[in-house]
N, C-alpha and C positions, 0 to 999 in steps of 0.2 A: 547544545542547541544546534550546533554547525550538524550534528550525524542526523540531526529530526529536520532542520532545512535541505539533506541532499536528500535523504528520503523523498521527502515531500515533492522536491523535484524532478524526483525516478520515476514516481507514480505519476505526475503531471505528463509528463513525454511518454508514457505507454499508456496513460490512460487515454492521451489522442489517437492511441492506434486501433482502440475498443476493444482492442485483446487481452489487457492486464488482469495478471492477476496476482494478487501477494501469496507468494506459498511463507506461513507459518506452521514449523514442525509437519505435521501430515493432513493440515487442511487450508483451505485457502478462502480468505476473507472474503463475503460476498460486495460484490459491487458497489452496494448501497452503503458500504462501511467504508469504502475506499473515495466515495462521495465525500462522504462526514469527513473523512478524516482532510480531505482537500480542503472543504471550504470550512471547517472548525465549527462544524455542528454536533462532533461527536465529542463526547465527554472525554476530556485529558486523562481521566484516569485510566480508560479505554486505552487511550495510546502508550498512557506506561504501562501496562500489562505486557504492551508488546513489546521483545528485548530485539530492539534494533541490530544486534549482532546475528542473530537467528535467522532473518530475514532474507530470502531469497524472491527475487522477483523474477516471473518466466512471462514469457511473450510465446502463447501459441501460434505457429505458423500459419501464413494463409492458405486457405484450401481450394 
């Protein structure tokens, strides 16, 4: 539970930067899933699919 609360927490602090985006393996979760996954509108089982080790979060630069 504590590695799915810092998650949750990494995406809250770059999702105020409106740059985030969660790179999984070689594609990256649309917006709208990173929504769900904040406020637990998206299915749990959604979220375990995703292996929290894997997970790389990138902040595109401003241009």
């Amino acid at each position: 539970m504590d590695a799915i609360k810092k998650i949750n927490h990494k995406i809250f602090k770059l999702f105020e930067t409106k740059t985030a985006y969660i790179i999984f393996k070689n594609s990256s979760l649309p917006r709208q899933t990173i929504t769900e996954l904040m406020t637990g509108k998206s299915d749990i089982k959604k979220l375990n699919l995703i292996q929290l080790k894997t997970i790389r979060i990138r902040i595109n630069p401003p241009k």
